[in-house]
C-alpha positions, 0 to 999 in steps of 0.5 A, a space after each residue: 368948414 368943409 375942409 375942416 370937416 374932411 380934415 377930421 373924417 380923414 384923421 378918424 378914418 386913418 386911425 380905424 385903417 391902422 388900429 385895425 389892420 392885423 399887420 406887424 404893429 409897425 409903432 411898437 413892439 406890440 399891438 396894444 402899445 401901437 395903437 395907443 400911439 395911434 390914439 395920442 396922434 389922433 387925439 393930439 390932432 382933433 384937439 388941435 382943429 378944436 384950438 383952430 375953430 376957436 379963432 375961426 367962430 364968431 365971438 359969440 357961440 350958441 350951444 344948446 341948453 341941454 348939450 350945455 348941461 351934458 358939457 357942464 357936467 364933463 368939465 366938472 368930471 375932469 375938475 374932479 379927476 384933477 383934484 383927485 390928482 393932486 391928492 393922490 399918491 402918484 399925482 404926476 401919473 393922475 395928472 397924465 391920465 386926467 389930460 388924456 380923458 381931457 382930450 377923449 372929451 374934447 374929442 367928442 366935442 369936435 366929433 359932435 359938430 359933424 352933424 350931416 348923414 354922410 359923415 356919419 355913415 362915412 365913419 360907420 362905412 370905415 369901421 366896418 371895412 376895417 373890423 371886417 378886414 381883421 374878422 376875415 383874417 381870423 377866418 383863415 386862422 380857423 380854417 388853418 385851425 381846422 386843417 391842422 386838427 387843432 381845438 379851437 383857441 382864440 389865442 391863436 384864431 384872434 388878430 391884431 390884439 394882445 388880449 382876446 378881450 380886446 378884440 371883443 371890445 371892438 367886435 361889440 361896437 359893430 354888432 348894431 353897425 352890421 344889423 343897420 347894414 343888414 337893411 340894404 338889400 344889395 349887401 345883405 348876403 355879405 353883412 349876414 356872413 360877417 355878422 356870423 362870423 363875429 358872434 361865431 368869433 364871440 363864441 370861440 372866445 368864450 365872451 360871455 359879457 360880449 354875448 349878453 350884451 347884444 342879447 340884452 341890447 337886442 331885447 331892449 331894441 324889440 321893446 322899443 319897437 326898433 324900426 330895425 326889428 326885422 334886421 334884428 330878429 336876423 342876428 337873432 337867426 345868424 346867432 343860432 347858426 353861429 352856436 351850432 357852427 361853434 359846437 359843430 366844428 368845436 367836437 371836430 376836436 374838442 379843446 374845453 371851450 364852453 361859453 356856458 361856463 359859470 367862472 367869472 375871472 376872478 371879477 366879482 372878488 376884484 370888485 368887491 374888494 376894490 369896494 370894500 376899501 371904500 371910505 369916506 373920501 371916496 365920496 368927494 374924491 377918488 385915489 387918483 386917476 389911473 393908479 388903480 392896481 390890485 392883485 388876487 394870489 399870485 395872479 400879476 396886479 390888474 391895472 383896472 377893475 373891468 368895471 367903469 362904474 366901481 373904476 370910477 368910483 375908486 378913481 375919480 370919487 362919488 361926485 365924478 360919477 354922478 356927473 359921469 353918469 347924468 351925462 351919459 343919461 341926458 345923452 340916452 334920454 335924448 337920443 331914446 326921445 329922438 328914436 321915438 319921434 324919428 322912426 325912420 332914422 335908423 342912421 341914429 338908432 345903430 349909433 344909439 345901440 352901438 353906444 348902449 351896447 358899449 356901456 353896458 359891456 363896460 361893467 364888465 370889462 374894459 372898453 373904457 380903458 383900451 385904446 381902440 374900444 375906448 376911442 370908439 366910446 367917445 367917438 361914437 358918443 360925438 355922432 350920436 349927439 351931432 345926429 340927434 342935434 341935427 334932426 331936433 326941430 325946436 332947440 333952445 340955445 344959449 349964447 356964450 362969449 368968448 372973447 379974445 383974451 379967453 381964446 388967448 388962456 384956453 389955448 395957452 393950457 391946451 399948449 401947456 397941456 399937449 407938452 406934459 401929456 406927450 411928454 409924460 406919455 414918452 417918459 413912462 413908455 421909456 420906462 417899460 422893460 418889454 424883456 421883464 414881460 407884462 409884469 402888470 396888467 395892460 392900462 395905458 400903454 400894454 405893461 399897467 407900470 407907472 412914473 
């Protein structure tokens, strides 16, 4: 189990190295592209340690009541997104899309049995370095910035993302990270200067729902009377100094940046038509996984609706949702109770928050969808639901046999899996014409076109 658990460490670790290095994408002609080949390398790997443990566990397996109930309610979400799939106009893609959420799922699973405080601040140690490495290297983009009396432009000071909202999906999730770090005294002063760095970074590029996130997540903290409320009020102080650096250095030479201004992006209008072609199917079943494309003017078709509740509602259909959303409340309510009952673990806490704040971001924007912030989803859910499994004193389990013949089956659709989904994955990357320009808005891989 300790190599196994090593093994993982260091498969999730390796992907944070290399998604998050702002070096020339090595593994395709772009960032986006290079790190979702990244997250099919992991994904494909922990599924594999997932069919290993299969033949390595007794026959029979204990799980909890209520980690049953959060697993009953994924595979029903993916039994749904197939059969969305077969009903949809592009079933090979919905099905591809549907197996890679399948493996994000299973993902989480294995991420969820690393239960101890060590591998969780492992991750958590990784990410930070990683991200912290990518923000220090937009320091240098500000200050070439700043020598050349250039305004400042995300376009130009963001690294190693195609889309500056990309590079904000990411930032939120260490937002919590860098308050939880802010409680050892001995690297206090450095986490502070990143912290600022991050929201000032957040402010150049003009981030409003990144922005509203920490704040809304911030309050919620101090509501719950967070053990972290000291930590917090400091990113509260660090936030200030970070809009009066922005508007000092931004009148240096103004270039229209407001993070007050009042657009949303064409958002509201993609969302209320994406809702006003709700029908009756859309109740049981969705237009297929994946496939979602929609133009406003001639503006290219965003491939998804930066939106994971109207996205999942046009997608994977009204029943999908509900499920999708029982089990991100089951983990919530498990994890608020746990907070409460343990004051002192504050390992858990920055995980709790760093998850809420991705949800809450996702109703704005992409998090669900992009390959970095989307594998941190998932990642971040597994370690949240493996530290509040570890702490709880009174669990009630349930025993599930899984006899030989059924590991035989399970293993035979993950093979036959894993071959359709690389294979599919090949196939519609080959198709990209990257001389055509991004024609459609990124969703699997950087161009949104499909099979």
């Amino acid at each position: 189990m300790k190599s196994q658990k090593l093994i993982v460490l260091t498969l999730v670790i390796a992907f944070f190295l290399l998604s998050l290095t702002p070096f020339i994408p090595l593994l395709s002609y772009d960032y986006h592209n290079h790190q979702r080949i990244l997250q099919i390398a992991l994904l494909l790997g922990l599924s594999f340690i997932f069919t290993i443990n299969l033949y390595i566990k007794e026959n029979v397996i204990y799980l909890e009541k209520e980690n049953i109930n959060i697993t009953a309610f994924f595979l029903i979400f993916i039994f749904i997104g197939v059969i969305s799939s077969i009903f949809s106009d592009e079933i090979i893609f919905s099905l591809f899309y549907t197996s890679h959420i399948f493996l994000l799922v299973i993902a989480l699973s294995l991420i969820s049995s690393l239960n101890d405080k060590s591998s969780a601040l492992i991750l958590i140690y990784a990410l930070v370095i990683a991200h912290t490495g990518l923000v220090l290297v937009c320091l240098l983009n500000i200050i070439f910035t700043l020598f050349e009396q250039q305004p400042l432009n995300p376009y130009i000071i963001y690294s190693g993302f195609i889309n500056i909202r990309f590079f904000n999906q990411v930032q939120v999730f260490v937002l919590p990270f860098l308050i939880l770090l802010l409680k050892f005294k001995d690297i206090q002063r450095i986490v502070f200067f990143v912290l600022f760095l991050n929201l000032l970074l957040i402010l150049i590029g003009q981030a409003r729902g990144a922005l509203l996130s920490f704040l809304v997540i911030s309050l919620l903290a101090l509501i719950l009377k967070s053990t972290l409320k000291k930590q917090i009020f400091t990113g509260l102080i660090c936030l200030t100094l970070s809009l009066i650096a922005f508007y000092s250095l931004n009148s240096l030479n103004p270039g229209g940046a407001d993070i007050t201004r009042t657009s949303t992006s064409g958002r509201i209008d993609l969302w209320l038509t994406t809702l006003n072609n709700f029908t009756f199917k859309h109740i049981f079943i969705g237009n297929g996984p994946g496939i979602f494309e929609m133009s406003l003017g001639s503006s290219a078709p965003f491939s998804h609706p930066h939106n994971s509740i109207v996205e999942t509602l046009n997608e994977w259909g009204g029943i999908a949702l509900i499920c999708l959303s029982t089990a991100v409340y089951l983990t919530i309510k498990k994890a608020a109770y746990h907070i409460k009952r343990y004051q002192k673990d504050i390992i858990t806490e920055s995980l709790f928050y760093s998850f809420l704040i991705g949800i809450t971001y996702s109703f704005c924007s992409g998090v669900h969808v992009m390959p970095v912030s989307q594998t941190l989803l998932f990642i971040i859910w597994g370690l949240l639901l493996a530290r509040v499994r570890k702490m709880d004193r009174v669990r009630v389990t349930v025993s599930v046999s899984v006899n030989n013949y059924w590991k035989i089956i399970i293993t035979i659709i993950l093979i036959i899996g894993w071959c359709f989904y690389l294979n599919k994955a090949i196939h519609i990357y080959n198709s990209i014409d990257p001389d055509k320009g991004y024609i459609y808005g990124p969703r699997f891989w950087s161009v949104g076109q499909r099979i």
